[in-house]
N, C-alpha and C positions, 0 to 999 in steps of 0.2 A: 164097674163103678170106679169112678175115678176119686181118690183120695184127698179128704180137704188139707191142703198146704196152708200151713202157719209159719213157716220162715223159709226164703230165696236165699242161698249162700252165693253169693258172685264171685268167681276169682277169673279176674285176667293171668292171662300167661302170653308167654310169647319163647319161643326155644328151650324151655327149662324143662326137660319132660322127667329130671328126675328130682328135681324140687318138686316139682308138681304132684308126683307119686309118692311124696312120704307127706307132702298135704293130704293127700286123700284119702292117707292109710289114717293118721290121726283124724281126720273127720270121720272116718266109717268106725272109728271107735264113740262120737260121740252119744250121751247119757239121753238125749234129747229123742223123741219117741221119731224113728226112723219114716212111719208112714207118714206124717204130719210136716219132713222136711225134703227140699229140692237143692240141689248141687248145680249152677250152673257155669261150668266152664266157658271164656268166651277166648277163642285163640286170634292173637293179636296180629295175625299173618304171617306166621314162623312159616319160613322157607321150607324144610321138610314136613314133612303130615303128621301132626304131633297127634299120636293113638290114645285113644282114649278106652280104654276094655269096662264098658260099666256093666254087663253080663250081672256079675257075681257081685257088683256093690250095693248097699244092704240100702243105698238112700235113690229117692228119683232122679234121675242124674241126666244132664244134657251138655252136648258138645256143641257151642256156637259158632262159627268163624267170621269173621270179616279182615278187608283188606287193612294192611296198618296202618292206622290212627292214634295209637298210645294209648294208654290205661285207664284214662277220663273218660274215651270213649266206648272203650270196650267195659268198663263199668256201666256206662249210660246202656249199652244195649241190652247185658244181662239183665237191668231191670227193667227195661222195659217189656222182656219175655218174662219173666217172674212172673209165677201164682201165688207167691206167699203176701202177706199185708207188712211184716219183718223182712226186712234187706239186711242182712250179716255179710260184709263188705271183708275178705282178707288175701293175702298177696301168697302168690304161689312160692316165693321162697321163705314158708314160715312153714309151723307145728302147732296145733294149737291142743292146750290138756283138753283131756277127758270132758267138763263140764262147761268148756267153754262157749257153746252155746246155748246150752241149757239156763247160767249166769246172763246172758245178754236180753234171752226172751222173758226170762222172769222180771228183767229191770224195766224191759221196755212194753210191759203189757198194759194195754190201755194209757199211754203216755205219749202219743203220739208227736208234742210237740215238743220231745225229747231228742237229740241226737246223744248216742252212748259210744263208750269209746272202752276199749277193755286196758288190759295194761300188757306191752311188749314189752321182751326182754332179751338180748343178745344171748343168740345161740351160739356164737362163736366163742366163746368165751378165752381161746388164745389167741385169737387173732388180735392186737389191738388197734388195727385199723378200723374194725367191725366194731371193737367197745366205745371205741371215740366217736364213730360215726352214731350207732343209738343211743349216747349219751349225749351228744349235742342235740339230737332232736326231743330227748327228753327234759331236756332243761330249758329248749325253746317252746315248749306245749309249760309247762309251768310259769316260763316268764312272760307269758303275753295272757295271762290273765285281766279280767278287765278288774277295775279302780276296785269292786266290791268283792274279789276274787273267784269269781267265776270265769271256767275255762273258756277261752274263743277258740284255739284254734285243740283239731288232736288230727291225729296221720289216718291217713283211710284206709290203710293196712289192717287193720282192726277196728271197725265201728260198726252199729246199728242204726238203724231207722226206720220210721214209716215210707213205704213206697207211697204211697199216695203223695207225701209230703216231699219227699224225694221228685218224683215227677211235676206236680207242684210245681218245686223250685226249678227246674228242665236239666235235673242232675248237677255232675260236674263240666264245665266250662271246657268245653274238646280243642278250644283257643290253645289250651296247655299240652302240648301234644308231647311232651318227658312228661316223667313222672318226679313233676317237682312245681311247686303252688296249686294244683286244683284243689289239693284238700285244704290248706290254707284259703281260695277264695270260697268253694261252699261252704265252710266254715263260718265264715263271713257275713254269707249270704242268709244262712239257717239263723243266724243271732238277727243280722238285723230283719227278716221275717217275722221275728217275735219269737222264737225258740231258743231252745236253752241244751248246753252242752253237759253233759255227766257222765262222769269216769263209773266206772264197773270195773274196782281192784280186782275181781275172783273171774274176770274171764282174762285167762292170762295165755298167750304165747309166746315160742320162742323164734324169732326173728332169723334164720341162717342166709344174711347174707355175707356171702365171703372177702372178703377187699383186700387189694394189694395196694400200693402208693398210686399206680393208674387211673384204678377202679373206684379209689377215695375219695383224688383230684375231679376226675368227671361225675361226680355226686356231685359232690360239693360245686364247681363249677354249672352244674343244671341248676344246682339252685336256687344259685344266683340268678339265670336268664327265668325260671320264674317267679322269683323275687322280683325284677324289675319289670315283668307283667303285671302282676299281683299290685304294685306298686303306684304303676299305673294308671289301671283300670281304679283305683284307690281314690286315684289326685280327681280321676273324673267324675266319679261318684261322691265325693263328699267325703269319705271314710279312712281317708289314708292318714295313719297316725305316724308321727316322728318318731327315730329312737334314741333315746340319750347315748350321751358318752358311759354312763353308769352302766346302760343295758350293755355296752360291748365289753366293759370292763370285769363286771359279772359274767359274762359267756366266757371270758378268754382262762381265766381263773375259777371256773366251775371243775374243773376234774380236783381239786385240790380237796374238794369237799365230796368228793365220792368217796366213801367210810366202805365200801364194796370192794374197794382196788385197795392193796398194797400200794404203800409209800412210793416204792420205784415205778411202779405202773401210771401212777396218777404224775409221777414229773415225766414221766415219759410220754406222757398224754397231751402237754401242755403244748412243746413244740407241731403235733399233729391239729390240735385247734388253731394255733395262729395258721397254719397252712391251710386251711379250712375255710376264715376267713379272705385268707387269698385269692383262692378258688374262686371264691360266693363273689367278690369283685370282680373279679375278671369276668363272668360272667355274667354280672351285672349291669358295666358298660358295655361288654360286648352287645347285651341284647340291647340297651339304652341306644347303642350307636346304628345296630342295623334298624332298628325301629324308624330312627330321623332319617336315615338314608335311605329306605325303604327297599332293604338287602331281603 
């Protein structure tokens, strides 16, 4: 007899085989009744054969592969093999507590025209390339609330959904092929469907990505190129909102008000945001530019 599934976990990965194993280990610890949930890995075409041992792991677990596409896509395929009616969405270089799916499916039961977003939290906590890099995205999922303060946009590292509604909408945009705007366009996409975005503070992970000034710069530089997709696709739909001088003046000055950091941390913060916004340009004309030239 085969087991009814109530939530599909999808984590892309690609090369990370040991992020990947301390996700797994904190999943196999989750509160969430083990027969009722599926784990599906979808490997993003990592050059050696990233093993997957699920023998001994307490939940249904499946190893997907396809050739590389990037995380949009290999997200869109995990659900579209899900049994569960719950998609719990999270990135192989995280941790997530004890109850954090347990939290997601209690919010999102019978609410389907809901998309939930849990709350991330830097696991590096010395590195402060890693605290600047998930405080920018945190203060960009807060500032781009609409007029009535309801969220548009959250990172897809940590969210829920109906698969139905997911499928639905034909997932995330595989256009985006980094991992940087497809959850800002479904986002997008889920609001103006008539749906509505809601935080779940108590499903909480911890984020371990590591960055040096390289690893910072090519974030932040991806995210510019999909920004200026995103942007795009924006001006052609109707939907693309301007952003004030005030909104970049608030981002650049947002660690000053992180009550979290120590005094020297938060000024030391400051010069790694203006480089940030460096980045996100240069990246931004560069895709504006190969776009017109059709590079």
């Amino acid at each position: 007899m085969i087991d009814e599934i109530d939530v599909s976990v999808i984590v892309p990965t690609r090369s990370r085989p040991d992020q990947l194993a301390h996700l797994l280990e904190s999943l196999a610890g989750q509160t969430f009744p083990r027969e009722r949930t599926e784990i599906i890995v979808v490997d993003d075409g990592s050059p050696d054969e990233l093993k997957l041992d699920t023998r001994y792991f307490p939940f249904h677990a499946r190893r997907l592969e396809q050739t590389p596409q990037g995380p949009a896509s290999a997200r869109n395929h995990g659900a579209r093999r899900a049994r569960g009616e719950l998609l719990a969405f999270v990135d192989d270089d995280c941790v997530v507590e004890r109850r954090w799916l347990e939290h997601l499916q209690s919010a999102a039961h019978e609410q389907a025209d809901v998309l939930f977003a849990g709350c991330s939290c830097n696991g590096e906590s010395t590195n402060l390339f890693s605290e600047v890099a998930e405080g920018l995205l945190v203060h960009v999922e807060n500032a781009e609330r609409s007029p009535e303060g309801m969220l548009t946009f959250v990172a897809s590292n940590n969210m829920a959904c109906s698969r139905r509604r997911f499928l639905a909408l034909k997932g995330f945009d595989t256009q985006y092929a980094l991992a940087a705007g497809e959850d800002r366009d479904f986002c997008r996409r889920w609001v103006a469907g008539g749906g509505r975005i809601a935080r779940v503070t108590d499903a909480r992970l911890l984020h371990h990505h590591v960055h040096d000034l390289g690893s910072f710069w090519r974030q932040q530089y991806n995210y510019g190129r999909g920004a200026a997709r995103f942007h795009t696709k924006g001006q052609r739909t109707g939907t693309a909102l301007p952003r004030t001088a005030g909104y970049y003046v608030r981002l650049m000055i947002h660690p000053l008000k992180r009550r979290s950091l120590s005094l020297p941390r938060r000024l030391m913060s400051l010069p790694l945001v203006a480089l940030s916004q460096v980045a996100v340009a240069a990246g931004f004309y560069k895709e504006r530019r190969d776009r017109r030239t059709g590079d």
